[in-house]
C-alpha positions in Angstrom: 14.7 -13.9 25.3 13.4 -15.2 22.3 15.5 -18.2 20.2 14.5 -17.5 16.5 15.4 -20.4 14.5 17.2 -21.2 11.2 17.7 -23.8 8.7 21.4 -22.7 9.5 21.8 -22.5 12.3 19.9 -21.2 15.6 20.5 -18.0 17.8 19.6 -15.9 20.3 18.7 -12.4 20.8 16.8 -9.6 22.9 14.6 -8.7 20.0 12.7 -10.6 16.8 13.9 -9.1 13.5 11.1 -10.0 10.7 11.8 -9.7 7.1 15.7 -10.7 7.9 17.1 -13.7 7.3 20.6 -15.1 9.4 22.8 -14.1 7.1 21.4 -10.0 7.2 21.3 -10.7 10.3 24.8 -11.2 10.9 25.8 -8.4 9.3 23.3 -6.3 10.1 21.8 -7.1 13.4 19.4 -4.5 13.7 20.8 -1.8 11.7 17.5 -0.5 9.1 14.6 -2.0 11.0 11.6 -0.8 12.6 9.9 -1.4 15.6 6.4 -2.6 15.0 5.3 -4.4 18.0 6.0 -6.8 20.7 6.0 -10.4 21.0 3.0 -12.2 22.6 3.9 -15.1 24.5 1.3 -17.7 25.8 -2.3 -18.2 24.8 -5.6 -16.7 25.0 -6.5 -13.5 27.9 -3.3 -15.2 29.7 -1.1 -14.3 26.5 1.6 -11.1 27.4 4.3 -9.1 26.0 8.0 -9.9 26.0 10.3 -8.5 23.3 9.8 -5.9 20.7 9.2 -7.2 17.1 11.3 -5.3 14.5 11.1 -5.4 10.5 13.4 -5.2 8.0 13.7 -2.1 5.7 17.3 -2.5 4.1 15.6 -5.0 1.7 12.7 -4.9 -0.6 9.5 -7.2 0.9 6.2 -8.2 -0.8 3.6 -8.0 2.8 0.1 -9.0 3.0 -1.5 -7.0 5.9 -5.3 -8.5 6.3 -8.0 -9.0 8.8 -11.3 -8.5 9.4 -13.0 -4.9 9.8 -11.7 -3.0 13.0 -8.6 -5.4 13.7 -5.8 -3.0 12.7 -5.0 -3.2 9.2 -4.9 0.4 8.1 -4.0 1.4 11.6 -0.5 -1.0 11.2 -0.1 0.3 7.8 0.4 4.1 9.5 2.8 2.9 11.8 5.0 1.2 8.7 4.7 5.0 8.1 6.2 6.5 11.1 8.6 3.9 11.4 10.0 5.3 8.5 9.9 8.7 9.4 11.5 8.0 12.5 14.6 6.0 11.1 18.2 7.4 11.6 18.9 10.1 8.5 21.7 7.3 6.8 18.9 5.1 6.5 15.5 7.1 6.0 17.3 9.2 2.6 17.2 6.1 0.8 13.7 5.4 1.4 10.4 7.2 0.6 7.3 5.8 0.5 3.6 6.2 -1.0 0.4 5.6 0.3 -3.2 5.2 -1.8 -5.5 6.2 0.7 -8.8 4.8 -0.2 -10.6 6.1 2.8 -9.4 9.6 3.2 -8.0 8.6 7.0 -4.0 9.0 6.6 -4.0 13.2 6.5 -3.9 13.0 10.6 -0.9 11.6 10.4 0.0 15.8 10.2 -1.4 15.4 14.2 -0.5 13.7 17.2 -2.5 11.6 18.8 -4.0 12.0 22.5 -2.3 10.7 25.0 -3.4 7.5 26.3 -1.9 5.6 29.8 -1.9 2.9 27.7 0.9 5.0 25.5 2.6 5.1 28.9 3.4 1.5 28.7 5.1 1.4 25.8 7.4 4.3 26.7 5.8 6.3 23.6 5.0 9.7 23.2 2.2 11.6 21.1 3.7 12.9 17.9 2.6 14.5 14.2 4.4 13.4 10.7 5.7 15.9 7.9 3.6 13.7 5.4 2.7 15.0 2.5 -0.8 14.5 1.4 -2.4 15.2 -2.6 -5.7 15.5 -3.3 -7.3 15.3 -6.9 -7.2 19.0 -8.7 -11.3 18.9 -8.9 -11.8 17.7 -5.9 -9.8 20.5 -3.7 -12.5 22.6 -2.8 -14.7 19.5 -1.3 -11.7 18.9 1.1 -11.2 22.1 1.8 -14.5 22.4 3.2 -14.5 18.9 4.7 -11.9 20.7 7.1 -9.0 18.1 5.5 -5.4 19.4 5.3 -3.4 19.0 2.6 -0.2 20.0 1.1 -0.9 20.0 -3.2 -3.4 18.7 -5.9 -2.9 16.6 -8.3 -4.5 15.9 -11.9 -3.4 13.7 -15.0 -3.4 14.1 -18.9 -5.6 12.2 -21.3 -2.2 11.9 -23.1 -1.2 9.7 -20.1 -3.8 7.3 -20.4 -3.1 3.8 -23.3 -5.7 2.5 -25.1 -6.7 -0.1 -23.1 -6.6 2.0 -19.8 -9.3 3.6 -21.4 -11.0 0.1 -22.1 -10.7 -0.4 -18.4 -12.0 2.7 -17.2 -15.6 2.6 -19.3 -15.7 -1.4 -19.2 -15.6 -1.5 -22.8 -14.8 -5.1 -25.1 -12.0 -4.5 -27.5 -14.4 -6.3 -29.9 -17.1 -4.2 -29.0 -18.3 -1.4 -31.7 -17.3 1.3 -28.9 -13.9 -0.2 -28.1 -13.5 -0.3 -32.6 -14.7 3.4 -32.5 -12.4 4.4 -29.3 -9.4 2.6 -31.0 -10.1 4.4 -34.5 -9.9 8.1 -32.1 -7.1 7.8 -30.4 -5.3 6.3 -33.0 -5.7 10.1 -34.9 -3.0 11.4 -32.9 -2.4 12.3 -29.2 -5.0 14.3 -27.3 -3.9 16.6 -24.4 -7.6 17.1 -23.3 -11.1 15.4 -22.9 -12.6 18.8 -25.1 -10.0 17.1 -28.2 -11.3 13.7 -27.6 -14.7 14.4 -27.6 -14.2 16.7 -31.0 -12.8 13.6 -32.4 -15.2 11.6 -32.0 -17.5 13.7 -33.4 -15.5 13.6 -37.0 -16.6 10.0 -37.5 -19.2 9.2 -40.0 -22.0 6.9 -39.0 -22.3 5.2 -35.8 -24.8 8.0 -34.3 -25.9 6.1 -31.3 -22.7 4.3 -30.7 -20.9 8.2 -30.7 -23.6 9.5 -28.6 -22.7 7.1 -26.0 -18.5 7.3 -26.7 -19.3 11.0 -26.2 -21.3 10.2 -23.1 -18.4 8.5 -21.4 -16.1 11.0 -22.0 -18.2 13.8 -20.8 -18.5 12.1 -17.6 -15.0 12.1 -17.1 -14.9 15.7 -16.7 -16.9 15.0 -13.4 -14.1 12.7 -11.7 -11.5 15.4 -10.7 -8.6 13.7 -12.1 -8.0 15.6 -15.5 -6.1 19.1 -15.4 -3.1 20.8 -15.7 -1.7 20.2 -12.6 1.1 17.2 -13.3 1.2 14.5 -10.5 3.8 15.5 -7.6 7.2 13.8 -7.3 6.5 11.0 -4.8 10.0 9.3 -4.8 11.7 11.9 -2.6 14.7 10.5 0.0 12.9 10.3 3.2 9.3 11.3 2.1 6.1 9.7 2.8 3.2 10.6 0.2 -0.4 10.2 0.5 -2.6 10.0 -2.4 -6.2 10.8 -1.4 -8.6 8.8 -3.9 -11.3 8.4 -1.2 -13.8 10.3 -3.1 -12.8 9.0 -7.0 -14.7 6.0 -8.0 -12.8 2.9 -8.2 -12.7 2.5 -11.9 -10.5 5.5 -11.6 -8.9 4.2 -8.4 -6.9 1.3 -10.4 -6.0 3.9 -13.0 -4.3 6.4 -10.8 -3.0 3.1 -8.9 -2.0 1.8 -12.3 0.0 5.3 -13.4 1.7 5.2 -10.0 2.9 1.7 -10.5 4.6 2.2 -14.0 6.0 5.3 -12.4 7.7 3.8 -9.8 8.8 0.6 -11.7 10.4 3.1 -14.5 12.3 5.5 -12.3 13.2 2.9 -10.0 14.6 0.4 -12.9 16.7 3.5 -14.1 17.8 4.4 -10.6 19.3 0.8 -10.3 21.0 1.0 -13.1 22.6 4.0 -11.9 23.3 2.1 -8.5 25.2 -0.3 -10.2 26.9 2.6 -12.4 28.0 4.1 -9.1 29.7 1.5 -7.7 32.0 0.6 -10.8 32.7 4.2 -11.3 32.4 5.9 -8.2 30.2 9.2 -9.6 27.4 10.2 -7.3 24.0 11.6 -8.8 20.8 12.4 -7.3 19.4 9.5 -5.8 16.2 7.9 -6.1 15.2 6.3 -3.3 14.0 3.0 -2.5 10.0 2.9 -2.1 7.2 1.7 -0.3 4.2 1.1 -1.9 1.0 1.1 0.3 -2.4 0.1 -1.0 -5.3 0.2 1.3 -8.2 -2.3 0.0 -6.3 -3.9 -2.2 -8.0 -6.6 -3.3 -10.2 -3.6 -5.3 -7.0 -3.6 -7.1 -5.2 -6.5 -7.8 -8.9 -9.2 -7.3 -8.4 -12.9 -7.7 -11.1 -12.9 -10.3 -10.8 -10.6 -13.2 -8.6 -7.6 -13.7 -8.5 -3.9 -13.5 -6.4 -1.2 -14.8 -4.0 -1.7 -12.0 -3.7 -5.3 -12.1 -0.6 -5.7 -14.9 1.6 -2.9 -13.1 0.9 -4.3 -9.5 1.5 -8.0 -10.3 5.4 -6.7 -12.1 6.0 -5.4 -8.6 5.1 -8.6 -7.1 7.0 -10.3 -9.5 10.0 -8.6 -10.2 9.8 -5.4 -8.0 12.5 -6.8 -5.6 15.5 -6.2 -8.2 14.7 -2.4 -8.6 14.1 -2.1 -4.7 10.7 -1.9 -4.8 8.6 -3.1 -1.5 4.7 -3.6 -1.8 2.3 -3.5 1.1 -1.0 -4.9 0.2 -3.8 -4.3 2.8 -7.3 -6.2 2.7 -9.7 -7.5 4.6 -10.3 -10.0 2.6 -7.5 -11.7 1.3 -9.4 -14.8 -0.5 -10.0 -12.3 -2.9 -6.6 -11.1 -3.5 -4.7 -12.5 -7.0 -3.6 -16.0 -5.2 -0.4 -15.1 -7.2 0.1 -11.3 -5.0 -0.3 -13.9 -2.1 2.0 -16.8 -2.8 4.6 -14.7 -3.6 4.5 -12.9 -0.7 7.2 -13.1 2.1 5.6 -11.9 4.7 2.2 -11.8 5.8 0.4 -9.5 8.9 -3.0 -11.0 9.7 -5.2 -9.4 12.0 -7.9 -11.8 13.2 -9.7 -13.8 10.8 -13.0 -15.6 11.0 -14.4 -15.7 7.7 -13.8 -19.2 6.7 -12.8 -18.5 2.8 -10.1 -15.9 4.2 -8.8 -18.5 6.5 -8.8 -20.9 3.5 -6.7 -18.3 1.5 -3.7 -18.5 4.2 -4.1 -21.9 4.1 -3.4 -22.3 0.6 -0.2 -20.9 1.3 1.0 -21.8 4.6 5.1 -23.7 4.4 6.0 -26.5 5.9 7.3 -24.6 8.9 4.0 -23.9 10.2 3.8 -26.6 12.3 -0.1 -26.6 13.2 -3.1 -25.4 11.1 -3.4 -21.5 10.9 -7.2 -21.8 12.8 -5.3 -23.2 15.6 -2.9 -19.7 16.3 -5.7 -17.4 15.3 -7.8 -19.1 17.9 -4.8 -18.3 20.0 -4.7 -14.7 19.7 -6.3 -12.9 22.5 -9.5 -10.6 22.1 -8.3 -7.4 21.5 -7.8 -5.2 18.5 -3.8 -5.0 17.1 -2.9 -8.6 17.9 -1.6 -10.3 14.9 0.3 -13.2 13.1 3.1 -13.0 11.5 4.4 -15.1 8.9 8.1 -14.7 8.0 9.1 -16.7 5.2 13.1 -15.2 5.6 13.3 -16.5 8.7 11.0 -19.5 8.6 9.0 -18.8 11.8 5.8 -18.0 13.0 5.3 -15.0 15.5 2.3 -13.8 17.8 2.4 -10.3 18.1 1.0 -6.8 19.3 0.8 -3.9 17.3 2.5 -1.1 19.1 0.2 2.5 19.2 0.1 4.8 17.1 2.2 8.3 17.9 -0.3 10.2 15.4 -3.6 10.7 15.1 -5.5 7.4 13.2 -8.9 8.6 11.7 -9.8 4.8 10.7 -11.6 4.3 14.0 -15.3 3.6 13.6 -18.0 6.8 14.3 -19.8 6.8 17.6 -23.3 7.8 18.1 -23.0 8.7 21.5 -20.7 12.2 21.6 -20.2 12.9 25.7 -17.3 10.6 27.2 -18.7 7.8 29.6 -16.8 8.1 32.4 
């Protein structure tokens, strides 16, 4: 029976409840959580599992999931995802949440996974997700063919896309002669398609070469996949999870669907708190949109420590001030020195996976409390030598946990290939 401690006071109970702090607890007890794991006691290969390891979804959390290649990351990230699937129906219609999928490996969710003894242990059984996974409009017939199943496309407008996500997406300086030429076209009026743009750009006098190579960009863009008439699906659905495939869209365009997704959420979010609020005074009842979950595989492609990219404004408002319109981030990397040290410090929970690079180590370390009683080195030298043990850091309830990742139910496609095909028996 694990004794979780609190500046408050201390207690006891059969199971560790991440993400909560006494007071939730409390009220609460374990009431919209998920199970995630179970607690690793001792050190080293003589290190074994005691009581499940639960986290909070009643609140909004900002959660760094790292480690090195293979450890678990994106694998911990799909069960986040059944979790919520699984929750009771009181719970799981006020949640939804969105995946970017930057490796094309969360489809098989849709499939169970084989049964393992090692499932056995755990008292879990094999099971497929109703998730619902998008693909870019131009890029349907490639997954098609790839065998990938999918439930809808999706595509964007160039109307959608500011000034400077355009900026972003070429790497163009405002002060450069292509960024004065881009501004002078789209401040004509507002183009519904590339074909307009490119038209437009055409209308200017002088600047031959610079055109040529405006013109150049923009034809390019007809290549990504991304721009069409089908409108982006509705993600924040009560008790939907939504993958969006960008495994095959270059990353420029990566942080600008990431970036569009973002301002989407913050703006229907913000309104549905408002309404929240409304509701309560008044008592009216109107379609509700849900609480969300944000996932971002290979985030620090997103939101880097040096320099910024189309999604790094949108992404660093959720981490700032996401928590007020119910909005929880989960930001997956394997290397987190390279994540904005801001996305990290703010932060009240972190997942690592095993470490070993030294500058990813020195990342944590930057940010460890004053609850952490010995250097993180020490507890990742700790962790035994298999894949889905993990740290835990829980600023809510100002501990420190050793942990194993529970298995999968579904089918995880983030394994690594093997060249050898026959089983070895």
């Amino acid at each position: 029976m694990e004794v979780i401690e609190s500046k408050k006071e201390d207690y006891t109970a059969p199971e560790i409840v991440v993400g909560r702090d006494w007071e939730d607890y409390k009220i609460f007890g374990t009431k919209g959580t998920i199970y995630i794991g179970k607690h690793l006691v001792g050190t080293g290969e003589d290190a074994h599992l005691t009581t499940p390891v639960l986290l909070d979804v009643l609140r909004p959390h900002i959660i760094t999931l790292t480690g090195k290649r293979g450890t678990g990351k994106s694998y911990s990230m799909g069960i986040f995802a059944e979790e919520i699937l699984k929750l009771p129906e009181d719970i799981r219609e006020n949640l939804c949440a969105v995946i970017i999928d930057t490796q094309g490996i969360f489809w098989t969710m849709k499939q169970p996974v084989e049964y393992s003894p090692y499932m056995r242990e755990w008292n879990i059984e094999p099971k497929g997700f109703d998730v619902k996974v998008y693909v870019p409009e131009g890029q349907k017939e490639i997954f098609k063919e790839a065998g990938v199943v999918f439930d809808g496309t999706f595509s964007i407008s160039p109307e959608q896309l500011s000034y400077s996500d355009w900026l972003f997406v070429f790497g163009i300086e405002m002060t450069d002669i292509l960024g004065v030429l881009l501004q002078r076209v789209l401040s004509k009026r507002i183009f519904k398609t590339i074909e307009e743009i490119i038209n437009e750009i055409k209308k200017i006098e002088g600047f031959e070469k610079e055109k040529l190579a405006l013109e150049n960009f923009f034809e390019a863009t007809k290549h990504w996949g991304i721009f069409g008439e089908q409108k982006m699906p509705q993600l924040l659905l009560p008790g939907k999870v939504s993958i969006i495939d960008v495994s095959l869209t270059p990353q420029s365009i990566r942080a600008l669907l990431v970036a569009l997704i973002s301002r989407m959420i913050i703006y229907e979010r913000t309104i549905a708190r408002r309404q929240e609020e409304y509701e309560k005074i008044s008592g009216e009842k109107k379609y509700k949109i849900p609480m969300c979950w944000l996932m971002i595989d290979e985030a620090h492609n997103f939101i880097p420590n040096v320099g910024t990219t189309a999604a790094t404004e949108p992404l660093m408002k959720i981490v700032k001030e996401g928590r007020q319109p119910g909005i929880s981030l989960v930001l997956a990397t394997q290397q987190p020195y390279k994540l904005h040290p801001d996305a990290l410090s703010q932060c009240d929970l972190i997942i690592s996976h095993r470490l070993t690079s030294k500058d990813d180590i020195e990342a944590l370390k930057s940010i460890m409390q004053t609850y952490i009683i010995f250097d993180i080195t020490k507890y990742m030298d700790e962790l035994p030598r298999v894949k889905g043990v993990a740290l835990i850091l829980d600023d809510n309830s100002e501990r420190l946990y050793k942990i194993r990742i529970r298995p999968r139910m579904s089918w995880h496609a983030g394994s690594s290939p093997v060249a050898l095909k026959s089983r070895v028996l």
